[in-house]
C-alpha positions in Angstrom: -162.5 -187.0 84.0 -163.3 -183.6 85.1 -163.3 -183.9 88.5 -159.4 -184.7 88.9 -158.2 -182.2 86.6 -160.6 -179.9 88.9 -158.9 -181.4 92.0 -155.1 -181.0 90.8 -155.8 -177.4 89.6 -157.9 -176.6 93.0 -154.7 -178.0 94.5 -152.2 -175.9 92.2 -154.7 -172.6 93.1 -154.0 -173.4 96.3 -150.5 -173.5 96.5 -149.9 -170.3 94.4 -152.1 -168.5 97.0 -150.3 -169.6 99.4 -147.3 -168.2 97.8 -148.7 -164.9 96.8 -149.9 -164.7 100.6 -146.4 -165.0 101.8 -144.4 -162.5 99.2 -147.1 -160.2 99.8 -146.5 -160.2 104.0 -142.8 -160.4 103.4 -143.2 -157.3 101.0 -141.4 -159.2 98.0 -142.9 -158.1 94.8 -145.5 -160.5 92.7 -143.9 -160.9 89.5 -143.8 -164.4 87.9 -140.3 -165.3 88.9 -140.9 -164.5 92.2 -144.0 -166.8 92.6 -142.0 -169.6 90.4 -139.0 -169.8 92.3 -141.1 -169.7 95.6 -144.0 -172.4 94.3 -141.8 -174.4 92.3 -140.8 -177.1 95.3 -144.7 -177.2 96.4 -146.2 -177.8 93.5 -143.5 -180.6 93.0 -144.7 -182.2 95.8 -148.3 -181.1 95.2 -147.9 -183.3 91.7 -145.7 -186.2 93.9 -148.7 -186.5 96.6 -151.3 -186.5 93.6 -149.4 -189.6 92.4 -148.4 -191.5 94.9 -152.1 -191.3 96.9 -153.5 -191.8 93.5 -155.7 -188.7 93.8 -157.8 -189.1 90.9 -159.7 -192.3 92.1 -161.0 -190.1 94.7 -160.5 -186.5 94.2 -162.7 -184.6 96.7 -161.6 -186.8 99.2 -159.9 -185.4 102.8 -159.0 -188.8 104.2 -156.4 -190.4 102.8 -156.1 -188.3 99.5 -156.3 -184.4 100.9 -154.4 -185.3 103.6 -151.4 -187.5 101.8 -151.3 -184.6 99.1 -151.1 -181.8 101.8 -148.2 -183.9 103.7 -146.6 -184.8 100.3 -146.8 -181.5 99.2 -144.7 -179.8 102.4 -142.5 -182.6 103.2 -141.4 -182.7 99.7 -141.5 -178.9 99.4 -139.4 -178.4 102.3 -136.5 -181.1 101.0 -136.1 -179.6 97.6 -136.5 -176.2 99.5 -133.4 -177.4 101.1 -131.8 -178.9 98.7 -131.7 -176.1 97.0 -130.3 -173.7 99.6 -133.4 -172.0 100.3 -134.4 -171.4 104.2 -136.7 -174.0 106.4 -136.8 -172.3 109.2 -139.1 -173.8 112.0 -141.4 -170.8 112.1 -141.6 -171.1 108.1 -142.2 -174.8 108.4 -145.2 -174.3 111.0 -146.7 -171.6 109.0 -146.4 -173.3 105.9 -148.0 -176.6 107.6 -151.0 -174.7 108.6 -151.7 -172.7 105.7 -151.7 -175.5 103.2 -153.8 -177.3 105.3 -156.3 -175.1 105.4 -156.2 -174.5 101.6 -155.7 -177.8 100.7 -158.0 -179.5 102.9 -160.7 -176.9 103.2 -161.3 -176.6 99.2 -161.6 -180.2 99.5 -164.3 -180.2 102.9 -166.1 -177.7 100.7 -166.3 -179.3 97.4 -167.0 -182.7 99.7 -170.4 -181.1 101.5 -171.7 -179.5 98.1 -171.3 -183.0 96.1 -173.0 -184.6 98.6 -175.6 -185.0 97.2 -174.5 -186.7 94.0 -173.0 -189.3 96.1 -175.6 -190.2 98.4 -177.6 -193.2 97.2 -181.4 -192.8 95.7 -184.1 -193.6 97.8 -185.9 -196.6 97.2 -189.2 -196.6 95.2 -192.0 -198.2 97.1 -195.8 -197.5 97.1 -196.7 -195.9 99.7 -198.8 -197.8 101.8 -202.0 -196.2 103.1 -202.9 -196.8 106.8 -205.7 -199.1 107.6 -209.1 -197.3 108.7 -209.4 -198.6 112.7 -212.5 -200.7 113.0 -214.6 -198.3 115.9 -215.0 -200.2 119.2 -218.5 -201.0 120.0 -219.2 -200.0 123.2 -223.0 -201.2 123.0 -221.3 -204.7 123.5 -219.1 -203.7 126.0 -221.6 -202.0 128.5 -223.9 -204.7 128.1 -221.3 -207.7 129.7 
């Protein structure tokens, strides 16, 4: 059970970064409203691609799950973004593409390569066998014929 509620709030982390990135270079201040109003359409879709893709069966996963919640999360981001009235510009729609999917799939490559372990199965258990002394050739016999 830990591991999705880990995913979904890597995922949430993720997204609010991303925001706080973006106020920050567009010099808008950091307060709380600020960051709501701005994450509230991601993290819509964040929670959309988390249930549709079914994220908790698999939640470290980059194929299908990271990448169906990244794709959820900025095609449905974008539509209530419009919906709304607020701007999808093309440059803000590449940028926002990129970003997420380096934050949303690179949490996920690194929590993938350092649970590898846990998911790789045992070696099996054998006695290990002990390599037969060679019998020395007897040259004697074989210099005689």
């Amino acid at each position: 059970m830990f591991r999705p509620v880990a995913a979904l709030l890597g995922d949430i982390a993720c997204v609010l970064i991303f925001v706080a990135i973006g106020l920050a270079s567009h010099g808008e201040p950091l307060s709380g409203v600020n960051l709501a109003w701005v994450a509230w359409p991601f993290l819509t879709g964040l929670l959309l691609g988390h249930l549709a893709i079914r994220a908790w069966r698999h939640p470290f996963g980059i194929w299908p799950q990271g990448v169906f919640v990244w794709a959820i999360t900025v095609s449905g981001g974008m539509t209530l973004r419009t919906l709304v009235g607020d701007g999808t510009a093309t440059a803000f729609i590449l940028v926002t593409t990129g970003v997420t999917a380096v934050l949303l799939l690179g949490w996920r490559a690194v929590a993938s390569y350092l649970t590898r372990q846990e998911h790789s199965p045992a070696p099996a258990l054998s006695p290990r066998a002990e390599p037969e002394p060679a019998e020395p050739e007897n040259t004697e016999a074989a210099s005689r014929d």
